[in-house]
C-alpha positions as CSV (number, residue, x, y, z in Angstrom):
1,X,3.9,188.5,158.7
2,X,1.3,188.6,161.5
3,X,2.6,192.5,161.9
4,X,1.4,193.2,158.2
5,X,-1.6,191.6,158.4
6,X,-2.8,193.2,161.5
7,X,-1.8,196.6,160.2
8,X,-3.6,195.8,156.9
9,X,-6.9,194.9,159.0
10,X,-6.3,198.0,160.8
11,X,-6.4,200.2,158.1
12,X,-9.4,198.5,156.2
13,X,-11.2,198.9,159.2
14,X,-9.9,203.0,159.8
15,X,-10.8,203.4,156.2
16,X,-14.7,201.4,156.7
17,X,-15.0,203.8,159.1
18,X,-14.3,207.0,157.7
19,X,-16.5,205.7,154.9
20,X,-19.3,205.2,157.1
21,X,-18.8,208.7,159.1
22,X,-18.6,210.7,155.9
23,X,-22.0,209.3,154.2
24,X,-23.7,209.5,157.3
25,X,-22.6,213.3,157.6
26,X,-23.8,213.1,154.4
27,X,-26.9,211.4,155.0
28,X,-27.7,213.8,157.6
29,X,-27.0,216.9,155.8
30,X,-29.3,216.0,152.9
C-alpha cells in the first residue's frame, strides 16, 4: 500500500514537473 502511494506521489510530481518545464520553454519562447 505504502509502495502505491509513493509511486503515485512520484508520478504526480514527474508529471508537475514536465508541466512546469514545458510552459516555461513556452514562456521563454514567446
Amino acid at each position: 500500500m505504502q509502495k502505491e502511494n509513493f509511486l503515485t506521489t512520484l508520478t504526480v510530481l514527474v508529471s508537475f514537473l514536465v508541466i512546469i518545464g514545458f510552459f516555461h520553454q513556452w514562456v521563454l519562447t514567446y
